[in-house]
SEMARNU-274689 format. One record per residue: residue in three letters; residue number from 1; x, y, z of N, C-alpha, C in turn. Coordinates in Angstrom, 2 decimals, padded with zeros to 5 digits. Atoms other than C-alpha are relative to their C-alpha. Layout:
BEGIN
ATOM, rodo, tido, nxx, nyy, nzz, caxx, cayy, cazz, cxx, cyy, czz
ATOM, Ala, NUM, X, Y, Z, X, Y, Z, X, Y, Z
...
end
This chain:
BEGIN
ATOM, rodo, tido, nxx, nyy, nzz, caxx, cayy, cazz, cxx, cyy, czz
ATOM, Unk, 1, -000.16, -001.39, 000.39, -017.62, 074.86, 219.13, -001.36, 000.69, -000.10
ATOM, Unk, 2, 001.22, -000.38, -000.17, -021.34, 075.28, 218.50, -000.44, 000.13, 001.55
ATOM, Unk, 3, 000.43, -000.27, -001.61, -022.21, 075.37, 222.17, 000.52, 000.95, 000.19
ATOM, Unk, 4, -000.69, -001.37, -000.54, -019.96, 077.82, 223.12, -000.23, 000.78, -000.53
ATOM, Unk, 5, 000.29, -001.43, 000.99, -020.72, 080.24, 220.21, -001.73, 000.19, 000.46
ATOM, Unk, 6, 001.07, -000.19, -000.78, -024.60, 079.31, 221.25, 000.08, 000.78, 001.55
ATOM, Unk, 7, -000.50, -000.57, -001.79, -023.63, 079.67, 225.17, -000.03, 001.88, -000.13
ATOM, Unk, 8, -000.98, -001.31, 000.02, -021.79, 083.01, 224.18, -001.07, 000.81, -000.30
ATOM, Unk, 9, 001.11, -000.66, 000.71, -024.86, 084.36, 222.04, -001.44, 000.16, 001.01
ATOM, Unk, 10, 001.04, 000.10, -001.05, -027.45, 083.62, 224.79, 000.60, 001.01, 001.20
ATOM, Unk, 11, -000.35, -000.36, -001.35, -025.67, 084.98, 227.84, 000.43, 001.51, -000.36
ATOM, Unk, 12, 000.60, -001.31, 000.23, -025.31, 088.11, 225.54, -001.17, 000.55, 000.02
ATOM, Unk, 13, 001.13, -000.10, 000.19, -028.48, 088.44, 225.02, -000.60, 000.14, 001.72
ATOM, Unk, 14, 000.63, -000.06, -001.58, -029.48, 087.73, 228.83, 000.38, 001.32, 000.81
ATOM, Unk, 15, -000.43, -001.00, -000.90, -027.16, 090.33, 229.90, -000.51, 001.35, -001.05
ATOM, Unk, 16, 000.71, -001.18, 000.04, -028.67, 093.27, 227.68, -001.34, 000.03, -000.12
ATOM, Unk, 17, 001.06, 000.09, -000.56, -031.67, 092.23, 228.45, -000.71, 000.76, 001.27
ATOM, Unk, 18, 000.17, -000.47, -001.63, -031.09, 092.98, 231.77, 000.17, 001.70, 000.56
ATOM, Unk, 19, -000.93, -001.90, -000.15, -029.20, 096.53, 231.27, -001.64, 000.95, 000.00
ATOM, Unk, 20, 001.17, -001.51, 000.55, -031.48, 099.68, 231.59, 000.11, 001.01, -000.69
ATOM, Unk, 21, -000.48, -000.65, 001.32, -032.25, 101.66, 229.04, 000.79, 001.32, 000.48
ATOM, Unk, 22, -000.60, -000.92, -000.52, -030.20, 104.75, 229.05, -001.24, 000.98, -000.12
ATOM, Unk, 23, 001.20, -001.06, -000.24, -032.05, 107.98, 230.39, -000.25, 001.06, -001.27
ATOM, Unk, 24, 000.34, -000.76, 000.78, -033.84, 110.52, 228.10, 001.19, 001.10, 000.43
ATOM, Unk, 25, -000.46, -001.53, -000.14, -031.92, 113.64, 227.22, -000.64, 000.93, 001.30
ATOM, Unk, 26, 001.13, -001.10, -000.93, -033.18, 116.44, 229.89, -000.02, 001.20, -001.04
ATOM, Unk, 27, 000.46, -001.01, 000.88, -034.80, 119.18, 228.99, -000.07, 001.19, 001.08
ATOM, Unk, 28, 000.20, -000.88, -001.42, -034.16, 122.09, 231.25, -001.24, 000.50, 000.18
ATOM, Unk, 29, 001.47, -000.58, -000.03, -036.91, 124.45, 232.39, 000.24, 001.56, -000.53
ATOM, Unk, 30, -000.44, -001.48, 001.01, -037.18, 128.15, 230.46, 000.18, 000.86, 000.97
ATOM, Unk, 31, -000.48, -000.43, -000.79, -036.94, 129.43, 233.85, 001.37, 000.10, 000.44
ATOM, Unk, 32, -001.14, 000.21, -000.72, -033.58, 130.10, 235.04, 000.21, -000.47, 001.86
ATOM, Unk, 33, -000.32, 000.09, -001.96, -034.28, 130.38, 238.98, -000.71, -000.87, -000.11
ATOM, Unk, 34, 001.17, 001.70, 000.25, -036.84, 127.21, 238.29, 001.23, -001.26, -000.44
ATOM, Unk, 35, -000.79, 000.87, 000.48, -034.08, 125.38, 236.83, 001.49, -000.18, 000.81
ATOM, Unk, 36, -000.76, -000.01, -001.06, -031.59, 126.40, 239.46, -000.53, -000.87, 000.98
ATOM, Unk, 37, -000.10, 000.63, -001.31, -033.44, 125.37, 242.11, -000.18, -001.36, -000.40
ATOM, Unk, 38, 000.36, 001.53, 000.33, -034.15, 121.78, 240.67, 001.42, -000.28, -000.29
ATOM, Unk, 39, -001.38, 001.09, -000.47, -030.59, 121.21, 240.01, 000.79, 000.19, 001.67
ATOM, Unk, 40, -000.15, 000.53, -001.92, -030.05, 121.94, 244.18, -000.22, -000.92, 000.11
ATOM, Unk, 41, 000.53, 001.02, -000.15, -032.67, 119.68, 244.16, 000.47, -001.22, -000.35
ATOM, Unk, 42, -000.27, 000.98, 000.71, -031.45, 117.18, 241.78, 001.12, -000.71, 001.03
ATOM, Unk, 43, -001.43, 000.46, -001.17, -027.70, 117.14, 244.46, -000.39, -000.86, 001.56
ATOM, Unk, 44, 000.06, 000.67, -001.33, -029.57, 116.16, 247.37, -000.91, -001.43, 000.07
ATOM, Unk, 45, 001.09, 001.85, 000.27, -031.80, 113.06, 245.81, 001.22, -001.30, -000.46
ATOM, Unk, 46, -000.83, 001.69, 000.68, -029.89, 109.07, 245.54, -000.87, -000.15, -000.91
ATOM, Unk, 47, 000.95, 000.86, 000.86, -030.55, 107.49, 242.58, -000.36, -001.18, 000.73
ATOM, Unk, 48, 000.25, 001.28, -000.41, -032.78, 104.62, 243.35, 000.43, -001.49, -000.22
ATOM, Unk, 49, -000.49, 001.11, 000.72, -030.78, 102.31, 241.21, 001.55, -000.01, 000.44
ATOM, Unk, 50, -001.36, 000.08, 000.62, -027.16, 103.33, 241.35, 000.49, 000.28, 001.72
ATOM, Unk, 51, 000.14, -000.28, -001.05, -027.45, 104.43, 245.29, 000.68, 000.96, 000.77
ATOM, Unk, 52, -000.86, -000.83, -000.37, -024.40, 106.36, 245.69, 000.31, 001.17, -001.11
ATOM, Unk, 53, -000.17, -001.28, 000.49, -024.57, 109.07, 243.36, -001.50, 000.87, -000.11
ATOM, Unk, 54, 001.23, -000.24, -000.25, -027.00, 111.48, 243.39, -000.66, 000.49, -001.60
ATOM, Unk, 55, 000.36, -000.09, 001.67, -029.46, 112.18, 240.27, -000.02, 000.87, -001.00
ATOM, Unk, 56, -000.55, -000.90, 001.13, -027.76, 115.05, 238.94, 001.33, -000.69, -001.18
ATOM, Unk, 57, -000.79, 001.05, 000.52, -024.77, 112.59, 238.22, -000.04, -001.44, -000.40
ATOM, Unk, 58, 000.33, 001.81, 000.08, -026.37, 108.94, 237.74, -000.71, 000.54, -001.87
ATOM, Unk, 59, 000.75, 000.00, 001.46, -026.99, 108.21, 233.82, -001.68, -001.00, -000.08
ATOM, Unk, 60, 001.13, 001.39, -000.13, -029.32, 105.28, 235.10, -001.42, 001.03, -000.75
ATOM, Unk, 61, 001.40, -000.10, 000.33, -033.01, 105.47, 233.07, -000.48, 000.72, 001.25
ATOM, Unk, 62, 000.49, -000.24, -000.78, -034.66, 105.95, 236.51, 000.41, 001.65, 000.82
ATOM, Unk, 63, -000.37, -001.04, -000.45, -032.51, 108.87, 237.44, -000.55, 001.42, -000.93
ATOM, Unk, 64, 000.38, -000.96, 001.18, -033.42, 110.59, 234.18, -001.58, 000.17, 000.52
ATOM, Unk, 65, 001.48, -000.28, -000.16, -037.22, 110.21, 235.16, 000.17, 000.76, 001.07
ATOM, Unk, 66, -000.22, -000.99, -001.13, -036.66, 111.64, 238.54, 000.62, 001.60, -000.28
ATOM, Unk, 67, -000.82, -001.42, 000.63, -034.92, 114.61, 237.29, -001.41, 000.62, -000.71
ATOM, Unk, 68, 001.29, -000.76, 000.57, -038.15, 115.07, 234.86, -000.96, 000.07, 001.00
ATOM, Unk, 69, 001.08, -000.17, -000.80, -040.52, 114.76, 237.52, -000.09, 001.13, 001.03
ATOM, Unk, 70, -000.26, -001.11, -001.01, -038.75, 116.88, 240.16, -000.09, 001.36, -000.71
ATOM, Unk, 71, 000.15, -001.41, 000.79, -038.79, 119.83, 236.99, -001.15, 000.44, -000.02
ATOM, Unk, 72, 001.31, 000.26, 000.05, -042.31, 119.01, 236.58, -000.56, 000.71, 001.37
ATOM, Unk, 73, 000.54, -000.59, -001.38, -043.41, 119.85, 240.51, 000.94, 001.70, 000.26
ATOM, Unk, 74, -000.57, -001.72, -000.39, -040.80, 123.11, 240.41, -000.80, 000.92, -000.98
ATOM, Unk, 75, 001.42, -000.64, 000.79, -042.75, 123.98, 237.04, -001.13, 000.14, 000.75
ATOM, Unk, 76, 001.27, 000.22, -000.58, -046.10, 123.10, 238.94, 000.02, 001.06, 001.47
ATOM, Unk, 77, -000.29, -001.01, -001.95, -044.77, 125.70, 242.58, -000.47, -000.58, 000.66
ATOM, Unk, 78, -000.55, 000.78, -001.63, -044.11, 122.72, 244.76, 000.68, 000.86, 000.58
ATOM, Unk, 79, -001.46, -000.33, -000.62, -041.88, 123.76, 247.24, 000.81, -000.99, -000.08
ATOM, Unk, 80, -001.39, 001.12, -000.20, -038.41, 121.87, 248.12, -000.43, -000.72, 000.90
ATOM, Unk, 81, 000.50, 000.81, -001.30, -040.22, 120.40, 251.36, -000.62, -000.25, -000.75
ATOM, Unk, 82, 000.45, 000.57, 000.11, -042.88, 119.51, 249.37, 000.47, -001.23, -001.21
ATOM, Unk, 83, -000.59, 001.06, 000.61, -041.12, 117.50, 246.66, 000.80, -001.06, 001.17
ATOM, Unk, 84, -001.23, 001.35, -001.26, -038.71, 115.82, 249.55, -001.11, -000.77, 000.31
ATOM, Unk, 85, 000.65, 000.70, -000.90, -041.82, 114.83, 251.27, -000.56, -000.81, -000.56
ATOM, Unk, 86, 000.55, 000.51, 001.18, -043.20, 113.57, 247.89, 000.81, -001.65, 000.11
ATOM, Unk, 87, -001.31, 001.09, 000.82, -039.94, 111.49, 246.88, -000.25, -000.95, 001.09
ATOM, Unk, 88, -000.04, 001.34, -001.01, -039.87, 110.18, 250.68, -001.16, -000.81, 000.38
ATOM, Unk, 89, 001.82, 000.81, 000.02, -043.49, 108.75, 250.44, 000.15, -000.74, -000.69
ATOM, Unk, 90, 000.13, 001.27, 001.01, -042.59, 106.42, 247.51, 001.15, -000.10, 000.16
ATOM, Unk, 91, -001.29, 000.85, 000.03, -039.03, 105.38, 248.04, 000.13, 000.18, 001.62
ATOM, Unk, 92, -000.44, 000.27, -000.90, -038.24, 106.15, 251.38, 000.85, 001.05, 000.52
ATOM, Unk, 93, -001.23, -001.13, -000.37, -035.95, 108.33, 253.62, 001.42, 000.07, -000.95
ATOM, Unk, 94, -001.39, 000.47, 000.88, -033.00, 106.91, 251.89, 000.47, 000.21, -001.11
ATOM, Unk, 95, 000.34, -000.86, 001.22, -034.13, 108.76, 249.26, 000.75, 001.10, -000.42
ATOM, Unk, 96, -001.33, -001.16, -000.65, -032.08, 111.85, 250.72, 001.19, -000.23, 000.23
ATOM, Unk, 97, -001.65, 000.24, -000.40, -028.33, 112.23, 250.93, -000.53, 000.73, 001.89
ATOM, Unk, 98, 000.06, -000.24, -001.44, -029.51, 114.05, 254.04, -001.85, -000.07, 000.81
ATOM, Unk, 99, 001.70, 000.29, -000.48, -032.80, 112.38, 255.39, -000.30, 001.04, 001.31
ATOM, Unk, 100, 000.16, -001.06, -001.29, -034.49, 114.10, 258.62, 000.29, -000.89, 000.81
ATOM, Unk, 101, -000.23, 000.71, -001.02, -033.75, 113.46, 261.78, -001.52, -000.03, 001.40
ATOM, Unk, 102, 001.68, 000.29, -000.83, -036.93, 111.73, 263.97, 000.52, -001.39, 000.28
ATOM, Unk, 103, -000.67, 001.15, -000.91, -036.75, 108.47, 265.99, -000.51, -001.13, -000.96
ATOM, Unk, 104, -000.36, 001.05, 000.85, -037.06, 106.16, 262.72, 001.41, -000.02, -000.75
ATOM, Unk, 105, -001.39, -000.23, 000.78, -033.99, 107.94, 261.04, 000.89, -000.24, 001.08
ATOM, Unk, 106, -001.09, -000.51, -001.06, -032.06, 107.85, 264.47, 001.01, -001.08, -000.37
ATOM, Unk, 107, -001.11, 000.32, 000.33, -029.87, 105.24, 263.21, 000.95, 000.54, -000.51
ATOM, Unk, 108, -001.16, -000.23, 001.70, -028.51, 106.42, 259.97, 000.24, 001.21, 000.72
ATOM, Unk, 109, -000.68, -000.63, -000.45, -027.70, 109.33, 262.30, 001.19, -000.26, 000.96
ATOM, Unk, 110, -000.72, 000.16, -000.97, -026.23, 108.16, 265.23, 001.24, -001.66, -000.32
ATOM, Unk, 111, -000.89, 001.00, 000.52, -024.26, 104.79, 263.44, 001.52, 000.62, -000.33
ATOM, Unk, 112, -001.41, -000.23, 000.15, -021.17, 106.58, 262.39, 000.98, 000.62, 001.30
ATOM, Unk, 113, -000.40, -000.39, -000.69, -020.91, 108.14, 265.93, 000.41, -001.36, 000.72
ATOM, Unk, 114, -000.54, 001.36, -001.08, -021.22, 104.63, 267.62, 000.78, -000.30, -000.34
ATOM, Unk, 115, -001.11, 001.01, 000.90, -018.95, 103.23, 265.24, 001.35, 000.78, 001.15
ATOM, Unk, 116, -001.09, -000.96, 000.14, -016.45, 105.88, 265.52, 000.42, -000.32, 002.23
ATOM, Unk, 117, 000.40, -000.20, -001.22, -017.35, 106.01, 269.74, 001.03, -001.64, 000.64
ATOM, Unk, 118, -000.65, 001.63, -000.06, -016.19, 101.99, 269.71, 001.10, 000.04, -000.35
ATOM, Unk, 119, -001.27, 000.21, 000.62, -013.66, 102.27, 267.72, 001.41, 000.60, 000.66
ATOM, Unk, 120, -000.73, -000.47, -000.46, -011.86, 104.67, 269.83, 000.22, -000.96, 001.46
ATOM, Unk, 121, -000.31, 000.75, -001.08, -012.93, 102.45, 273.21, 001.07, -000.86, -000.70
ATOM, Unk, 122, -000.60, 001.21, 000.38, -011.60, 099.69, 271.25, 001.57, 000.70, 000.06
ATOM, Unk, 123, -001.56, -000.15, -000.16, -008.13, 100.98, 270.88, 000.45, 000.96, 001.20
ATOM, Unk, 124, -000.90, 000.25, -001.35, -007.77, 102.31, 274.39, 000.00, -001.04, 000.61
ATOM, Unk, 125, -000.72, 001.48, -000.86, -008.09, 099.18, 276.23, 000.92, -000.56, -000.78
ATOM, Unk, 126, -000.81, 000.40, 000.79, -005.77, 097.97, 273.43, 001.27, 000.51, 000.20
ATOM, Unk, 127, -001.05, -000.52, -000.62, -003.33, 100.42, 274.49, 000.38, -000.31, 001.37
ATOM, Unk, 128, -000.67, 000.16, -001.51, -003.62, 099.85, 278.29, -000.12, -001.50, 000.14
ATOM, Unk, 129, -000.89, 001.42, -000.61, -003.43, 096.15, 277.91, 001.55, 000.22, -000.70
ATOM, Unk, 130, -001.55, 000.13, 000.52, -000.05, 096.78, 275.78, 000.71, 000.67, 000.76
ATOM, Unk, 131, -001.15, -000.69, -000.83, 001.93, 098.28, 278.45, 001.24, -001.34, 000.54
ATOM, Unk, 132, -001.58, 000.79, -000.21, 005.60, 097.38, 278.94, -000.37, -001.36, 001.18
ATOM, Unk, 133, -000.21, 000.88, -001.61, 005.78, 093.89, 281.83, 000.74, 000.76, 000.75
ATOM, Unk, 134, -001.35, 000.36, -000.81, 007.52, 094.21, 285.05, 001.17, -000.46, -000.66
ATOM, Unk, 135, -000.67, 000.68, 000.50, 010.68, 094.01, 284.48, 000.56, -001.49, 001.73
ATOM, Unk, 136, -000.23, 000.84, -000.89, 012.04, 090.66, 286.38, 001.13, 000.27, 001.24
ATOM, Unk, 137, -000.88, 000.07, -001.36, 014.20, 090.94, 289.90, 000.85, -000.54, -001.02
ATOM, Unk, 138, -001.63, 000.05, 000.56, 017.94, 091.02, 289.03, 000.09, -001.84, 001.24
ATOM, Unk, 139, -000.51, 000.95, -000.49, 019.72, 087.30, 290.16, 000.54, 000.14, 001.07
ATOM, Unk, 140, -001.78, -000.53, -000.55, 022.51, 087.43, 292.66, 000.92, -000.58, -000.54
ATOM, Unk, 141, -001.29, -000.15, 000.97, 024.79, 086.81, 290.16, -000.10, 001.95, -000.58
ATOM, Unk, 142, 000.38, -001.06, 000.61, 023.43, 090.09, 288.27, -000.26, 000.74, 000.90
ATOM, Unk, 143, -000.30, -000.58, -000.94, 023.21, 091.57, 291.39, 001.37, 000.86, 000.63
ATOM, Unk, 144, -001.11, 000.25, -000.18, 026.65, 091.12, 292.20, 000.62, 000.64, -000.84
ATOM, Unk, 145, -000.60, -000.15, 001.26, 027.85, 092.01, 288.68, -000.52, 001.44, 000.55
ATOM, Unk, 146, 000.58, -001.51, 000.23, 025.94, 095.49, 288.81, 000.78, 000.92, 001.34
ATOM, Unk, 147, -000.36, -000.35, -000.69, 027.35, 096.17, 291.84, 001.53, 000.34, -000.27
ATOM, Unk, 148, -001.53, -000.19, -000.16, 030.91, 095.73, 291.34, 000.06, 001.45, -001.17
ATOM, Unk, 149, -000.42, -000.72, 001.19, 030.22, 097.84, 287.97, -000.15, 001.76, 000.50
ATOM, Unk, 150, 000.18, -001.36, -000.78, 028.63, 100.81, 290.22, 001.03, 000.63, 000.59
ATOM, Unk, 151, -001.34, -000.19, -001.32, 031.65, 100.54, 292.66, 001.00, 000.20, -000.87
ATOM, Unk, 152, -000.88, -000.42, 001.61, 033.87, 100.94, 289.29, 000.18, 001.58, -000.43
ATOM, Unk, 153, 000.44, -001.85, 000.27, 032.42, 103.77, 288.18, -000.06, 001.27, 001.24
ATOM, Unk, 154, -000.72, -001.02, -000.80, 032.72, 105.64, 291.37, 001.29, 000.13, 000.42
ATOM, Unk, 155, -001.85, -000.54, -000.24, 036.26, 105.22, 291.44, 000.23, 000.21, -001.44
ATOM, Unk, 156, -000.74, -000.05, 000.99, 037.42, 104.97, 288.16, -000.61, -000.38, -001.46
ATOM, Unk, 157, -000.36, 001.04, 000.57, 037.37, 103.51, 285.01, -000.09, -001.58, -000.25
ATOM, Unk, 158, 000.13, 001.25, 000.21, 036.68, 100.22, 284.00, 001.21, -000.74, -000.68
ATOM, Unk, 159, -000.84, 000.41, 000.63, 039.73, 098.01, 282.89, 000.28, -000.20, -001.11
ATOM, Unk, 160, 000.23, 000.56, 000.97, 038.49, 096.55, 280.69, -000.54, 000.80, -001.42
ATOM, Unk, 161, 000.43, -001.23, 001.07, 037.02, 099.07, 278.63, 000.87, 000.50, -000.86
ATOM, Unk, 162, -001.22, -000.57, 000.53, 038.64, 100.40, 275.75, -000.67, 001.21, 000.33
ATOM, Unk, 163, -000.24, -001.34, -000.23, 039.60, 103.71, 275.56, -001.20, 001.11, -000.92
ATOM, Unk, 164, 001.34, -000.96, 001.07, 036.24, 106.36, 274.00, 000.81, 000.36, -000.98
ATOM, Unk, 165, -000.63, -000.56, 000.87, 038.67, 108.02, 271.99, 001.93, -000.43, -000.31
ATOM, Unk, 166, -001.54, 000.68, 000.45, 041.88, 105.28, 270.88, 000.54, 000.64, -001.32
ATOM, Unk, 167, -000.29, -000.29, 001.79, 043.49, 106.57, 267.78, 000.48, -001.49, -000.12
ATOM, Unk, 168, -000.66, 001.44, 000.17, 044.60, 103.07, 265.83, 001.77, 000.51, -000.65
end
């Protein structure tokens, strides 16, 4: 029982160890159009931690600093190019929900077209191998049979047939 309550007490401990702290409050800017444009800004930066949201919505520590820093350079009359060009100098294109396009980014542009480009080859040949077989040459039995049934039907009636409309 001691182990496990040890165990249990450690592997808490390891895991908020590990957590990051949560981010500072923000502090807007006393500007209104200064504080506008930094939350634009804020929509088009990934957090570096959380990757898929961007750091108007990420609580992560790291997102909170980014947020102060990017207020900091709109306080200071960066421009928006020059913060982007900032951010993508120490993290990277990937930095951007919408990086630029130049022949290092040409993947992360052109990947959802190939995909998409394949995906469509891929399911036409998929279609034109699934086409109906030949059907197989009739017997001469089934030959025979089809015949008499043709030669039926231009005269008459089939004998055998019940009637389309029998009352019981």
């Amino acid at each position: 029982m001691r182990r496990r309550l040890l165990f249990a007490l450690v592997a808490g401990v390891m895991l908020t160890a590990q957590a990051e702290p949560p981010a500072a409050p923000d502090r807007p800017l006393a500007d209104p159009a200064q504080e506008a444009r930094a939350q634009v800004l804020f929509e088009d930066i990934r957090c570096v931690v959380c990757q898929h949201e961007a750091i108007a919505d990420s609580p992560a520590g790291v997102a909170g600093d980014m947020r102060a820093w990017v207020r900091e350079q709109v306080a200071a009359g960066q421009t928006d190019q020059q913060i982007r060009d900032e951010l993508v100098r120490r993290y990277g294109d990937y930095v951007l929900f919408t990086p630029p396009f130049r022949a290092e980014t040409l993947l992360l542009w052109l990947v959802p077209f190939l995909i998409a480009g394949g995906a469509a080859a891929g399911l036409l040949v998929w279609a034109r191998r699934r086409r109906a077989p030949e059907p197989e040459p009739l017997s001469d039995e089934e030959a025979a049979r089809l015949a008499e049934l043709t030669a039926a039907a231009r005269i008459g009636r089939d004998p055998a047939a019940p009637a389309p409309h029998a009352e019981p």
